[in-house]
C-alpha positions as CSV (number, residue, x, y, z in Angstrom):
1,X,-18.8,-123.9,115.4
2,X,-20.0,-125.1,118.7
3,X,-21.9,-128.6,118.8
4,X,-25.4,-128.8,119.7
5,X,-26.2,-132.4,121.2
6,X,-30.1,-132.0,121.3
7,X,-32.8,-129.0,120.5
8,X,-36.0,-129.2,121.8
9,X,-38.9,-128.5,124.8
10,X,-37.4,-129.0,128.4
11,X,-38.9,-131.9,129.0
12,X,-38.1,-133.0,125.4
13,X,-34.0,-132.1,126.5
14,X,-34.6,-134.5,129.9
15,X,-35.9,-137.2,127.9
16,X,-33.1,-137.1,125.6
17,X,-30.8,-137.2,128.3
18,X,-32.4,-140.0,130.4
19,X,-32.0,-141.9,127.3
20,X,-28.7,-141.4,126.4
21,X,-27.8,-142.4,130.5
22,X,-26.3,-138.5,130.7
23,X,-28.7,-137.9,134.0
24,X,-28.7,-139.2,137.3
25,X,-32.6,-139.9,137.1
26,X,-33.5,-136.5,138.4
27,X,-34.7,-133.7,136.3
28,X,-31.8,-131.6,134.8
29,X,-31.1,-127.6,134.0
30,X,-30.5,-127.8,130.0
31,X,-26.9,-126.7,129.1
32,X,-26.9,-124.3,126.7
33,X,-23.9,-122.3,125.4
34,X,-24.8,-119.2,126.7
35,X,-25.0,-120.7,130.5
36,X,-21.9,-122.4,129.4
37,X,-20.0,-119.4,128.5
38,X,-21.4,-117.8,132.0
39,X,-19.4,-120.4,133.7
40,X,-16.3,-119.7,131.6
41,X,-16.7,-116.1,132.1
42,X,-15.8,-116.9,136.0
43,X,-12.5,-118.4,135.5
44,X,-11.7,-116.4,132.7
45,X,-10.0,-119.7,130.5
46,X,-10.5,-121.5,127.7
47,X,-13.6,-124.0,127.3
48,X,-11.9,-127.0,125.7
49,X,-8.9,-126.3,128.1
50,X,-8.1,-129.7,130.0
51,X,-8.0,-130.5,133.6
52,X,-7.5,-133.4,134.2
53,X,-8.2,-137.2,132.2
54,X,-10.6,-139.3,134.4
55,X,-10.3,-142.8,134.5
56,X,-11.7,-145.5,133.6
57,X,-13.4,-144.0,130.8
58,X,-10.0,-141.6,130.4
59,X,-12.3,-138.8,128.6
60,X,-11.0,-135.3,128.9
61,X,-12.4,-133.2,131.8
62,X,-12.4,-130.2,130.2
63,X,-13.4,-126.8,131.2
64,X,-17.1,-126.7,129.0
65,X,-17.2,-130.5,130.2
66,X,-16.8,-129.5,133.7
67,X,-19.8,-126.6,133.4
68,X,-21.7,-128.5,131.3
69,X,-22.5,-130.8,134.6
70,X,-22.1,-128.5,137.0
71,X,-25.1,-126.3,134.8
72,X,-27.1,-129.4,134.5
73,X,-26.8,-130.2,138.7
74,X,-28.2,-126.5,139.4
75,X,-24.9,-124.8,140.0
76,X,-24.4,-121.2,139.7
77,X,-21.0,-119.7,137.6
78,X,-20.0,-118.7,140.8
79,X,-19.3,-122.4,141.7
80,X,-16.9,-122.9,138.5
81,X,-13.9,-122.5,140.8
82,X,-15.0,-125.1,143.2
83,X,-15.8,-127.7,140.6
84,X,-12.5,-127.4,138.9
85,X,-10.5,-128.1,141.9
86,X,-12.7,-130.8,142.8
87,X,-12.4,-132.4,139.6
88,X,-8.5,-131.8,139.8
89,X,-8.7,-133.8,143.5
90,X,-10.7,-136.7,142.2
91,X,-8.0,-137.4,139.4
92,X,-5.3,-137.5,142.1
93,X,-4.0,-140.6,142.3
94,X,-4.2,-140.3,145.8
95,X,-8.2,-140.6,145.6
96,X,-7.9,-143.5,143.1
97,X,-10.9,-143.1,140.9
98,X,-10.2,-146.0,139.2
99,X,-11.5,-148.0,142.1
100,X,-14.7,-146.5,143.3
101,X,-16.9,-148.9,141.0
102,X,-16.0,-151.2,143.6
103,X,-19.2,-153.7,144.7
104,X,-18.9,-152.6,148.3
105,X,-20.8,-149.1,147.1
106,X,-17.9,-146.1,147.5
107,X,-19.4,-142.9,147.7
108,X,-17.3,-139.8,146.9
109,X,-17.3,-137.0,148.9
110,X,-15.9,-133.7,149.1
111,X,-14.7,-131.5,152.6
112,X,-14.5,-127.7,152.0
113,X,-12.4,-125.0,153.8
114,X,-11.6,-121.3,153.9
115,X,-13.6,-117.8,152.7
116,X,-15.1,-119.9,149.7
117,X,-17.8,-121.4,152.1
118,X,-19.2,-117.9,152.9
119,X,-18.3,-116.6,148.9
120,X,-20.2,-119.6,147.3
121,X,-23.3,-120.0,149.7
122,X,-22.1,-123.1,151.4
123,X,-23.8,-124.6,154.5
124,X,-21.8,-126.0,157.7
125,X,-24.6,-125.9,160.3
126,X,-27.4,-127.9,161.0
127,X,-28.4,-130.2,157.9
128,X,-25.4,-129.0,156.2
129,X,-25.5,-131.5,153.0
130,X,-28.7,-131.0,152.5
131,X,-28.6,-127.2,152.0
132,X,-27.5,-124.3,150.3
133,X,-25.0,-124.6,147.3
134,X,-23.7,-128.0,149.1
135,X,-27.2,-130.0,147.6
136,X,-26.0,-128.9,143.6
137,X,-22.3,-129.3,144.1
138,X,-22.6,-132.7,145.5
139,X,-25.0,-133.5,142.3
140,X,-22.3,-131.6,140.0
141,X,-19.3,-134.2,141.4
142,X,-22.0,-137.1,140.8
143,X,-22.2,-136.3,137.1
144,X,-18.9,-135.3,136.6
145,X,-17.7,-139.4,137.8
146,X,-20.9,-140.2,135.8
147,X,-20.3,-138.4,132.4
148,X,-16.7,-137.7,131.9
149,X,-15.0,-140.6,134.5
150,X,-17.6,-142.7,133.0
151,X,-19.0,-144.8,135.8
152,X,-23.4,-145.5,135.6
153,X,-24.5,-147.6,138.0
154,X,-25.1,-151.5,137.3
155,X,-22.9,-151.0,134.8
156,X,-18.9,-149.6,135.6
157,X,-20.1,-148.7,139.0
158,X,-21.2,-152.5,140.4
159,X,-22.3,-151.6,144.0
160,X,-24.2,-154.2,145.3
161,X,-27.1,-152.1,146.5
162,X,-26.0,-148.9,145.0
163,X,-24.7,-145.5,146.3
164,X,-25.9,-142.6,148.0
165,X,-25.7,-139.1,145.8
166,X,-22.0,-137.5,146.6
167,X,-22.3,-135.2,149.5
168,X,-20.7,-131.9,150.2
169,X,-19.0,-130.8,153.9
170,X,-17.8,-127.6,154.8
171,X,-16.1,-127.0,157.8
172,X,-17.3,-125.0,160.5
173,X,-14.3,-122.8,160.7
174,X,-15.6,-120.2,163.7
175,X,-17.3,-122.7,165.7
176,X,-14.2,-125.5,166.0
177,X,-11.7,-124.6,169.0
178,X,-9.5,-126.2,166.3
179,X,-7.1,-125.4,163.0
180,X,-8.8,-125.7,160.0
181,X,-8.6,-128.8,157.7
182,X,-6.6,-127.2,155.0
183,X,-4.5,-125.8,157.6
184,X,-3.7,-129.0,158.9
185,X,-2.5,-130.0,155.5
186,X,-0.5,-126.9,154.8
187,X,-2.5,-124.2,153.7
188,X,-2.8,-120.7,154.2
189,X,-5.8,-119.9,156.4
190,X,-6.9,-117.5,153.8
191,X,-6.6,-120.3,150.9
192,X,-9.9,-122.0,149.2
193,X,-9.8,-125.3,149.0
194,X,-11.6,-128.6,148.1
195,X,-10.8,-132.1,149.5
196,X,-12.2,-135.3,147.9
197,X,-12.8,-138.3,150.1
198,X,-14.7,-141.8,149.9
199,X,-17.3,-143.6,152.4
200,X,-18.6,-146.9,152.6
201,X,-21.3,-145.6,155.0
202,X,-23.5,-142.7,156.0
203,X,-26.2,-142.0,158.9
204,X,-24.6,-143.8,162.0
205,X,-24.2,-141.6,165.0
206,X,-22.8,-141.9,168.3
207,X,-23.8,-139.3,170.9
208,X,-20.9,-138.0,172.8
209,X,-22.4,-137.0,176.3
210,X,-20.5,-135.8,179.6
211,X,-17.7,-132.8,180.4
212,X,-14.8,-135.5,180.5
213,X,-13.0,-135.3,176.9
214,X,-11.8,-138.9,177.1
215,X,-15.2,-140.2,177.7
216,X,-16.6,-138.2,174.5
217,X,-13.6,-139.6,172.6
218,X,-14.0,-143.3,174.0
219,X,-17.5,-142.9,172.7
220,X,-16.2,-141.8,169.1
221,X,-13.6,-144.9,169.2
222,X,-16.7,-147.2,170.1
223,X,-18.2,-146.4,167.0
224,X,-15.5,-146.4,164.6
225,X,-15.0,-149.9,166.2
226,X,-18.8,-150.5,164.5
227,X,-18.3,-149.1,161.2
228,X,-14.7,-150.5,160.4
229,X,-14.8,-153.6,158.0
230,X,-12.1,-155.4,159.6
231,X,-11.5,-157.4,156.7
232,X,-10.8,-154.5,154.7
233,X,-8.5,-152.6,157.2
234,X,-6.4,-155.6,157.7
235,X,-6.0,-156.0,153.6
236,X,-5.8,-152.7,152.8
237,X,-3.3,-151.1,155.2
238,X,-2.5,-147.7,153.9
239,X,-5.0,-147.3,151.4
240,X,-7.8,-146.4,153.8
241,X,-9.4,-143.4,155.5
242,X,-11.6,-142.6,158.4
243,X,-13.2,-139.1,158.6
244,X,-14.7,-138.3,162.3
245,X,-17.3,-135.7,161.4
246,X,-17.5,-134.1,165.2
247,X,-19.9,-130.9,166.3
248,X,-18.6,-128.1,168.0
249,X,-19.9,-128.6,171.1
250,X,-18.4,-131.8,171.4
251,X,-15.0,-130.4,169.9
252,X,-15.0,-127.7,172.1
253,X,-15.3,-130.2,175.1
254,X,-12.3,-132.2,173.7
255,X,-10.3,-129.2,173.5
256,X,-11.1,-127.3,176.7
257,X,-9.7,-130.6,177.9
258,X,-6.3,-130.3,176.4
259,X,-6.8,-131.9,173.3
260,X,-5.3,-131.0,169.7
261,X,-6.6,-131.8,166.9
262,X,-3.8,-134.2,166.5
263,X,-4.0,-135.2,169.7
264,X,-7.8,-136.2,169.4
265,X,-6.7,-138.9,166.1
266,X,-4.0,-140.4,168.5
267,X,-6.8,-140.5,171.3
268,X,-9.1,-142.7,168.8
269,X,-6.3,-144.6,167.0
270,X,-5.3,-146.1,170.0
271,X,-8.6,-146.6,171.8
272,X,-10.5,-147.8,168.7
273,X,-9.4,-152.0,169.0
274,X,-10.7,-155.1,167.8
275,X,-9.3,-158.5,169.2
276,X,-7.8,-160.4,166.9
277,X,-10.0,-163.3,166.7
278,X,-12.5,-160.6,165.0
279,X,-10.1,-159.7,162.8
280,X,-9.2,-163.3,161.7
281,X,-12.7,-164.3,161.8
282,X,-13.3,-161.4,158.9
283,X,-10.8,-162.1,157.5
284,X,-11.4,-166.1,156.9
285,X,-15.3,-165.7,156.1
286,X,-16.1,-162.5,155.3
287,X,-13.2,-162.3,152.4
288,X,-14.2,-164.0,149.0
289,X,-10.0,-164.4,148.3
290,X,-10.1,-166.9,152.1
291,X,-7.8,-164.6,154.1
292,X,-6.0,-167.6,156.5
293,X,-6.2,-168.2,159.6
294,X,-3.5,-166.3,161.8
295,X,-2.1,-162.7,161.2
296,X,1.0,-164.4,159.7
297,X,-1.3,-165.9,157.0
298,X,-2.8,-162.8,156.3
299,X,0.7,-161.1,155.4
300,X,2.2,-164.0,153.7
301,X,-0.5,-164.4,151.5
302,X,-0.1,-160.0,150.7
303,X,-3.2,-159.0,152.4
304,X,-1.6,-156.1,153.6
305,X,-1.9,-156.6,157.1
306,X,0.6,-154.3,158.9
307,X,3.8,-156.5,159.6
308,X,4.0,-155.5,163.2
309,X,0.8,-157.4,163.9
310,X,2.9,-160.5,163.0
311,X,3.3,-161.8,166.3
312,X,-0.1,-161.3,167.4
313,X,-2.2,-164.2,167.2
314,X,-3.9,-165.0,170.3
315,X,-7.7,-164.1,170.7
316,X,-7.5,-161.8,172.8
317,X,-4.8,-159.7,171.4
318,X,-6.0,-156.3,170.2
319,X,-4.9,-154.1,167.2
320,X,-5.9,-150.8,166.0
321,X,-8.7,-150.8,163.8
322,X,-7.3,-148.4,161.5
323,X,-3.6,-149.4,160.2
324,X,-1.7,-146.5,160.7
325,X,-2.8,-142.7,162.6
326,X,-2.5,-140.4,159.8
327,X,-5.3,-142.3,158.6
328,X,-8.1,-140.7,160.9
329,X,-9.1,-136.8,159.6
330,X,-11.4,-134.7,161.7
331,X,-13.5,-132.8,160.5
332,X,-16.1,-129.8,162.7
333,X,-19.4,-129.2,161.6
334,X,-23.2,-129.3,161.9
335,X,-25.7,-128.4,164.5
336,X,-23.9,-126.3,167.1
337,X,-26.7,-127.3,170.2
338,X,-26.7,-130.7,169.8
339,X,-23.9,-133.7,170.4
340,X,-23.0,-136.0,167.8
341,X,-20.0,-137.2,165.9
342,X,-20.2,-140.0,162.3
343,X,-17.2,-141.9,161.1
344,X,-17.0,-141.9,157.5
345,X,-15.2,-145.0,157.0
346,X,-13.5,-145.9,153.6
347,X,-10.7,-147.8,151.3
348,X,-9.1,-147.5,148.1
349,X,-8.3,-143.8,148.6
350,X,-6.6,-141.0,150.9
351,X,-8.1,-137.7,151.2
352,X,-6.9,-135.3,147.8
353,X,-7.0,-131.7,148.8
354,X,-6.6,-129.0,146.0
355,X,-6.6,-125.2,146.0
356,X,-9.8,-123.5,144.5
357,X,-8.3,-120.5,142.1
358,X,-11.1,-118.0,142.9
């Protein structure tokens, strides 16, 4: 016999589920069985078969779980592949959802590639998160960590002045001079695939101006330089991420220039610096734990502070702001007349990509 949690009007169902904190404040799309079983009908499994266990709440992302929110966001069955593999990235230990309640405000994120962007109605262009099938998806991953990972605001998710609702990027494929994301990462060209990530921030832009690719990547650098917590960087090493969200007119400058992909993160890696006295200064003040006073502070006292900045120390020294290359991920898309580039800056997780079974 299949449970029925509430009966009633649908104003009488949104009321219900504003009370019992199953809503993200917004008005929800009631879900019944019979849109339930639509969703099922797409991936052709079993309801109560399990995905994945989603921490810190370890309930049982199931398949019904997993429509239930994606039904109640405004997604269409059609979508049911998508949100599986998403939920299958953000239980990858590599994303590390048991951290994202942090008070610093993580928002979750996910990056999509391949012929599912065209199949599912997703938007790359101009105001890309903000339209098409990327709007409800983003909702659907916000009730998902809601719901089944079990995180409500003020309560297991403790950012100081809150989060932004998860967004959704796809990749604009055709218009980067570039391989694909998934590609990148191993992937058949002709794969599907989702790609969780995290952000501290959202909305600052550089504009990249000029035919010379090094200036348009100094630019970048310059403002990765502005959204990097420095304290953070220097603690958290390897457990961080930067995702340069680039247009393709700007990429396709960058490349005509004789620029890979790969080549473009080394560019920034190395050009985005602080001096040393920034980072210590961070790292004394800005740090609640009292980070020390010298680099070889910060890594005796387990900060995780790469060990080659060891014998820096003098105030004018410089480091990378990022601890390692492989920790900058570019990503094409947006507004295809206009130049602009955002760094997505974020710790506690690396980007988890999983294949969409469409």
């Amino acid at each position: 016999m299949k449970a029925i949690a509430f009966s009633g009007s649908f104003d009488d169902v949104n009321r219900h589920f504003e009370e019992k904190g199953w809503s993200d404040g917004l008005p929800i799309v009631p879900p019944t069985w019979d849109k339930i079983e639509q969703f099922l009908q797409v991936v052709g499994r079993a309801g109560d078969e399990e995905v994945a266990v989603l921490p810190p709440a370890n309930l049982r992302a199931s398949l019904q779980s997993i429509a239930a929110n994606g039904i109640m966001a405004g997604c269409r069955p059609q979508h049911m592949p998508l949100l599986v593999a998403a939920v299958e990235a953000i239980a990858d230990t590599r994303f590390n959802l048991a951290q994202i309640g942090t008070t610093a405000g993580y928002n979750p994120f996910l990056i999509i590639n391949g012929p599912a962007i065209g199949k599912l109605g997703l938007e790359y262009g101009t105001g890309l998160i903000s339209r098409g099938a990327n709007v409800a998806i983003g909702r659907a991953l916000g009730l998902i960590v809601r719901n089944i990972a079990g995180y409500r605001p003020a309560e297991q998710q403790m950012g100081t002045f809150g989060y932004l609702l998860p967004f959704v990027l796809a990749e604009d494929e055709e218009g980067s001079p570039w391989e694909p994301f998934h590609v990148e990462r191993g992937f058949d060209k002709a794969a599907s695939t989702v790609t969780a990530g995290g952000t501290f921030n959202w909305g600052s832009q550089i504009f990249p101006s000029g035919p010379e690719p090094e200036g348009l990547l100094r630019a970048i650098a310059y403002q990765m330089v502005k959204d990097v917590n420095l304290m953070l960087s220097a603690r958290f090493s390897r457990l961080q991420m930067m995702t340069v969200v680039i247009n393709p007119s700007v990429a396709q400058t960058i490349a005509q220039g004789g620029y890979s992909k790969q080549d473009a993160a080394d560019y920034l890696f190395h050009h985005a610096r602080a001096s040393m006295e920034d980072v210590v200064f961070e790292s004394k003040y800005a740090d609640p734990g009292g980070g020390g006073t010298s680099t070889r502070q910060l890594i005796e006292r387990g900060r995780g502070t790469p060990r080659e900045w060891i014998d820096l120390g003098r105030p004018n020294d410089t480091v990378p702001v990022m601890a390692y290359p492989g920790a900058i991920h570019i990503v094409v898309c947006g507004d295809r007349t206009r130049n602009k580039a955002m760094t997505l800056y974020g710790v506690y997780s690396t980007p988890s990509i999983k294949e969409m079974r469409m």
